[in-house]
N, CA and C atoms as an extended XYZ file, in Angstrom:
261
Properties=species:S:1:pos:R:3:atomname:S:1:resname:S:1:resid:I:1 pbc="F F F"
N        -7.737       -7.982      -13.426 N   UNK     1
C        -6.970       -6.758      -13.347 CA  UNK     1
C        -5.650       -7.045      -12.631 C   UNK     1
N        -4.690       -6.701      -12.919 N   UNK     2
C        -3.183       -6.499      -12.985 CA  UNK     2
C        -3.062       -6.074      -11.243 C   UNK     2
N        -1.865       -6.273      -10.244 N   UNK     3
C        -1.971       -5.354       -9.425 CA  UNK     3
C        -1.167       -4.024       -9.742 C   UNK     3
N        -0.090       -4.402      -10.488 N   UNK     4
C         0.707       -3.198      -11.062 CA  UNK     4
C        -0.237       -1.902      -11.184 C   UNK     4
N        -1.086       -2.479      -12.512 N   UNK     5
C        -2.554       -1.610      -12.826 CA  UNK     5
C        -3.180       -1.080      -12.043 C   UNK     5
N        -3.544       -1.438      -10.711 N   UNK     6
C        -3.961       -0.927       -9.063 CA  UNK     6
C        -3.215       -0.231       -9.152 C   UNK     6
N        -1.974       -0.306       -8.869 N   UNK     7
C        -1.122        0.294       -7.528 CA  UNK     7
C        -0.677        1.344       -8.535 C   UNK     7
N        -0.630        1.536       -9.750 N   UNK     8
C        -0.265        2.830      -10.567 CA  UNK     8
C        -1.259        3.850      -10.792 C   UNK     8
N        -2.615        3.142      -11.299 N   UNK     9
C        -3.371        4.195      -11.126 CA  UNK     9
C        -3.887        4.456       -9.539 C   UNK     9
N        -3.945        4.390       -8.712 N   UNK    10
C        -4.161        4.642       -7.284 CA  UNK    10
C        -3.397        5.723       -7.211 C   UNK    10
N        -1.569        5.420       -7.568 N   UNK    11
C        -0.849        6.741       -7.071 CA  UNK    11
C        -0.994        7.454       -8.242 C   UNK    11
N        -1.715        7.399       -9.630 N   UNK    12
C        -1.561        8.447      -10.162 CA  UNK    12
C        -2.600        9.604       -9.827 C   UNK    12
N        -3.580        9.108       -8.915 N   UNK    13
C        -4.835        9.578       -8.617 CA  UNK    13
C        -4.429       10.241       -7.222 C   UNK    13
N        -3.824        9.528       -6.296 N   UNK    14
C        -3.283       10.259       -5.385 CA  UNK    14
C        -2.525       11.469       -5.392 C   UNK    14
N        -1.348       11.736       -6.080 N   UNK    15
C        -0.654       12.673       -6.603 CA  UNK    15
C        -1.149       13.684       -6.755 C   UNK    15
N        -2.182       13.285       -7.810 N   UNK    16
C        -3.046       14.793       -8.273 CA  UNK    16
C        -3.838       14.865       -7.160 C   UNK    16
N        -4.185       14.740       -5.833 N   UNK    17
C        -5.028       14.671       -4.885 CA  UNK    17
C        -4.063       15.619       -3.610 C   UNK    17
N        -2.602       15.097       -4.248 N   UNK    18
C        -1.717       16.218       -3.037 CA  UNK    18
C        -0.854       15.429       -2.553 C   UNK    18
N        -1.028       13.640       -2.591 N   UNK    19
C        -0.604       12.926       -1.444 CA  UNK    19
C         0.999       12.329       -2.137 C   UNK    19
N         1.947       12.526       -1.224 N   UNK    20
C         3.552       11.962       -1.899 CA  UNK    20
C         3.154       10.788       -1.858 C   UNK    20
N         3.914       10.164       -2.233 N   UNK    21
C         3.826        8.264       -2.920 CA  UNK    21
C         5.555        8.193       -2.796 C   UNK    21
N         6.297        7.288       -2.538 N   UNK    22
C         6.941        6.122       -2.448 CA  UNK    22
C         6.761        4.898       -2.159 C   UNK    22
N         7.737        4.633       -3.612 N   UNK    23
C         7.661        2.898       -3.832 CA  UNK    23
C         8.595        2.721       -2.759 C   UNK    23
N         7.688        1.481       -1.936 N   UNK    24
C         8.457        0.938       -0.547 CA  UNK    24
C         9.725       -0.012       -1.424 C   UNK    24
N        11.351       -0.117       -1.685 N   UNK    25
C        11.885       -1.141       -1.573 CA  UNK    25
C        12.637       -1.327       -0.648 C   UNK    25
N        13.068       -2.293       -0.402 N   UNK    26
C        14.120       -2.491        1.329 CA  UNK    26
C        14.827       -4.037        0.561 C   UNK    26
N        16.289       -3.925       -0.162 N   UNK    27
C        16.936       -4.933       -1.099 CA  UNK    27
C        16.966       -5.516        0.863 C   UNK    27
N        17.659       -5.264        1.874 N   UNK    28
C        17.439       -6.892        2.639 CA  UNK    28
C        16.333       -6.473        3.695 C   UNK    28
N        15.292       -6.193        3.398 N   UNK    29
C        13.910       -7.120        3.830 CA  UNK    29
C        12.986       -7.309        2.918 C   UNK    29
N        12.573       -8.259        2.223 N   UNK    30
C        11.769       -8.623        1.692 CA  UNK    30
C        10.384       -8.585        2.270 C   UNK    30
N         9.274       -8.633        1.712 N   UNK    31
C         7.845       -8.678        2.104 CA  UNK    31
C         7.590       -7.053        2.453 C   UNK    31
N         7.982       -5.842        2.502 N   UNK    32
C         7.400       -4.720        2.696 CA  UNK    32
C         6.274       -4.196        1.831 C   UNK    32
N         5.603       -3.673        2.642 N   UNK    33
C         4.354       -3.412        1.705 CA  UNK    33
C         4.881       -2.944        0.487 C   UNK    33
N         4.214       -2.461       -0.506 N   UNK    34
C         4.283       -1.873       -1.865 CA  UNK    34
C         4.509       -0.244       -1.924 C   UNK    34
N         3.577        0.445       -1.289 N   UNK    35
C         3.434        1.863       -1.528 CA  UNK    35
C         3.430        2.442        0.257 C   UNK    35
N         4.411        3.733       -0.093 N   UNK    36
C         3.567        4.688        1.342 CA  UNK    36
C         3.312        5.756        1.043 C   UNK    36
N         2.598        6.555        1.474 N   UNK    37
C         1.485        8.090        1.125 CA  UNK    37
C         1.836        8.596        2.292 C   UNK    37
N         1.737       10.018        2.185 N   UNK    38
C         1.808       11.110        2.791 CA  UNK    38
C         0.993       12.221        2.763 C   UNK    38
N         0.478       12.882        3.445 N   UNK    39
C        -0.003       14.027        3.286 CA  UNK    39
C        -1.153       14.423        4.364 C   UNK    39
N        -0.539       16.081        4.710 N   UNK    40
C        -1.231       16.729        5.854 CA  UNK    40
C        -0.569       16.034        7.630 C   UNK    40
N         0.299       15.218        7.853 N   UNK    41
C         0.753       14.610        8.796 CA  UNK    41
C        -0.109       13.149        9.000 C   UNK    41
N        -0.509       12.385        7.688 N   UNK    42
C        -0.978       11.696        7.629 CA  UNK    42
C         0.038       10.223        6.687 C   UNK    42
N        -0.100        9.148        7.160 N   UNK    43
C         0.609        8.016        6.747 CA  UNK    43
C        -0.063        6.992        6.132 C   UNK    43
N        -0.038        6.579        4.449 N   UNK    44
C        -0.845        5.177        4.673 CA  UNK    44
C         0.345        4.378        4.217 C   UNK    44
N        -0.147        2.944        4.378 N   UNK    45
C         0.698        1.978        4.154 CA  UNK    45
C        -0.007        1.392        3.337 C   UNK    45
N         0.207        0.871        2.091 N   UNK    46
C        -0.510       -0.166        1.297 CA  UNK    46
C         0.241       -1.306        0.738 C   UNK    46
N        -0.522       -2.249        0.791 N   UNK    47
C        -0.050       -3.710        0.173 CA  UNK    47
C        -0.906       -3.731       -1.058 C   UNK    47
N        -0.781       -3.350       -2.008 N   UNK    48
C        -1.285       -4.020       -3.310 CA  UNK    48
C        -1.815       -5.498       -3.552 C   UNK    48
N        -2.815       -5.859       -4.037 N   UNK    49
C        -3.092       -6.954       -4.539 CA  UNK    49
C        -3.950       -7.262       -5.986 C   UNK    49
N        -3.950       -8.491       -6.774 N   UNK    50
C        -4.797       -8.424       -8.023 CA  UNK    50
C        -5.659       -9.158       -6.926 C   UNK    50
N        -6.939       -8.659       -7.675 N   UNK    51
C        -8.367       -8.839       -7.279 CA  UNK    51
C        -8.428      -10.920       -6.734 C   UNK    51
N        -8.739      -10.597       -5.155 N   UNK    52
C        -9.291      -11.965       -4.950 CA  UNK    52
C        -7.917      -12.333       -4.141 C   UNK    52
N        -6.634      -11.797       -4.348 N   UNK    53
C        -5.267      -12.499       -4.012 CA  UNK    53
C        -4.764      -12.175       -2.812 C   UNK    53
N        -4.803      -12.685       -1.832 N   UNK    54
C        -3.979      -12.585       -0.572 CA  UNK    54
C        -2.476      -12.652       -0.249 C   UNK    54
N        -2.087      -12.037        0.815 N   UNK    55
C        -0.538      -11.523        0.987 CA  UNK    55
C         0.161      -12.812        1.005 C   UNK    55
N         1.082      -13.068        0.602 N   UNK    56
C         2.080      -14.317        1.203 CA  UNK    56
C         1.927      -14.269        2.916 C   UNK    56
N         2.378      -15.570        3.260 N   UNK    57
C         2.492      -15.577        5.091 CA  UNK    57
C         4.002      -14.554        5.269 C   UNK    57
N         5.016      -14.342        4.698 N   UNK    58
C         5.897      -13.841        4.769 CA  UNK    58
C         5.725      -12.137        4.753 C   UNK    58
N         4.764      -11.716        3.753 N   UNK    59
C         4.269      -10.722        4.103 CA  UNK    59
C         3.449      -10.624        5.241 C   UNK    59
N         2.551      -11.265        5.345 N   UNK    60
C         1.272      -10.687        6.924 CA  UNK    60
C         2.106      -10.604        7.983 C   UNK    60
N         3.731      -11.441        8.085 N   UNK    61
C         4.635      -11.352        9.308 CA  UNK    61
C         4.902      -10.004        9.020 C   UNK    61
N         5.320       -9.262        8.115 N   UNK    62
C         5.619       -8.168        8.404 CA  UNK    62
C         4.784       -7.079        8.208 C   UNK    62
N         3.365       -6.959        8.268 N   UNK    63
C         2.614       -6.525        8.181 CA  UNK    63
C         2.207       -6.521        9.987 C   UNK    63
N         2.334       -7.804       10.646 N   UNK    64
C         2.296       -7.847       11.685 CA  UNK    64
C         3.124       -7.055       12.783 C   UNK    64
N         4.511       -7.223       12.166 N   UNK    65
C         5.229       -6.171       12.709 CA  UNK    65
C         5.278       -4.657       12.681 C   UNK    65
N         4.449       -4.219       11.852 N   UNK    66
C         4.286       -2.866       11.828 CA  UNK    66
C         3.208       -2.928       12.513 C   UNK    66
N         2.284       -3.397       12.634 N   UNK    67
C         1.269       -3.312       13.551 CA  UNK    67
C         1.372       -3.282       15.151 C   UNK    67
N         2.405       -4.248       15.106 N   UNK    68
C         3.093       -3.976       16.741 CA  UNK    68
C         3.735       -2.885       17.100 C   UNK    68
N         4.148       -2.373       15.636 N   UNK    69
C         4.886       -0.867       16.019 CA  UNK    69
C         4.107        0.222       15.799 C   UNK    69
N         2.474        0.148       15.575 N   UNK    70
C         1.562        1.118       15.534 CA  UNK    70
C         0.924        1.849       14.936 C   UNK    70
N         1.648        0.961       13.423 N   UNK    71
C         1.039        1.476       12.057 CA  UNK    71
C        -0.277        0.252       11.346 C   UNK    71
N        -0.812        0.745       10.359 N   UNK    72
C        -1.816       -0.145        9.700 CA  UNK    72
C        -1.460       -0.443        8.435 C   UNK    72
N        -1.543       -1.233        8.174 N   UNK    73
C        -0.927       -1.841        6.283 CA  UNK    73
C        -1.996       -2.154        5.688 C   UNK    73
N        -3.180       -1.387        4.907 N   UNK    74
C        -3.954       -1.622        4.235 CA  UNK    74
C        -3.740       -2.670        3.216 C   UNK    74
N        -4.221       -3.517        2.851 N   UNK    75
C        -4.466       -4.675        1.805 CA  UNK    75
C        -5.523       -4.003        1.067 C   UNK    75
N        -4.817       -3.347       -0.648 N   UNK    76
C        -5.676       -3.122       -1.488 CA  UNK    76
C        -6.531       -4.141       -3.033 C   UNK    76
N        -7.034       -4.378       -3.087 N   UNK    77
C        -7.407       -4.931       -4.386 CA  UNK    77
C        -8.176       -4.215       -5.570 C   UNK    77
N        -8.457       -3.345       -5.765 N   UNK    78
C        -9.237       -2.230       -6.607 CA  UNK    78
C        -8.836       -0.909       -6.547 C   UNK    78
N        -8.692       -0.551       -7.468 N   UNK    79
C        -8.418        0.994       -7.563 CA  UNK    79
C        -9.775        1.573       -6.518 C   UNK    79
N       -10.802        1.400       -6.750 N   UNK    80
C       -12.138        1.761       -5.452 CA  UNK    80
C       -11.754        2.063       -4.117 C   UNK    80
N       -11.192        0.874       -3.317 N   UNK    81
C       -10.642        0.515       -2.552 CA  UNK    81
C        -9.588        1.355       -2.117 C   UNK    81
N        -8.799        1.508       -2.885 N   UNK    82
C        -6.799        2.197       -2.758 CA  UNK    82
C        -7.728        3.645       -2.599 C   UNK    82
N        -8.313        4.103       -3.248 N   UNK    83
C        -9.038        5.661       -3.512 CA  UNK    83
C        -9.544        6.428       -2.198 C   UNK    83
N       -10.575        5.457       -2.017 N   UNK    84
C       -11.295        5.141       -0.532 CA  UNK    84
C       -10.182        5.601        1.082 C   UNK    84
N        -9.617        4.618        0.712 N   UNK    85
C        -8.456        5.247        1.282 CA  UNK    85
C        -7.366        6.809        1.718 C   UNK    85
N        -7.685        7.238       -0.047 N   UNK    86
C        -6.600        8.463        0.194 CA  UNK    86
C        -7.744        9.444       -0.459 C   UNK    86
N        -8.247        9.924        0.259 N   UNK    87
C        -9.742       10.702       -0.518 CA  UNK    87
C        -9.140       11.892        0.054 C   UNK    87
């Protein structure tokens, strides 16, 4: 399975669930997660992945850095998973 395929149906499932979706891009920082959600005063952060595939080291650095700043960057691999998440 595709991660595109994840990370589209996740937010198409989210949406209809209530929750805003933006695609994370940042043209000068590279490695930002993929997706952020909203809803009810609630934040997720997700990193997309195809099944089995881990973040680059360039990503987990900045995954790390949001963590120092107090947020969590979920690592998804399954639509199950991403769902689980924004229920």
């Amino acid at each position: 399975m595709r991660e595109s395929y994840i990370e589209n149906k996740v937010t198409e499932i989210a949406k209809s669930r209530g929750w805003l979706s933006f695609k994370w891009v940042s043209p000068s920082q590279r490695g930002v997660p993929d997706r952020i959600y909203f809803k009810e005063g609630e934040l997720v952060i997700i990193e997309f992945k195809a099944p089995n595939k881990k973040p680059s080291a360039y990503q987990l650095a900045i995954h790390k850095r949001l963590k120092n700043a107090g947020f969590t960057v979920h690592i998804v691999d399954s639509v199950r998973s991403g769902l689980e998440l924004l229920c």
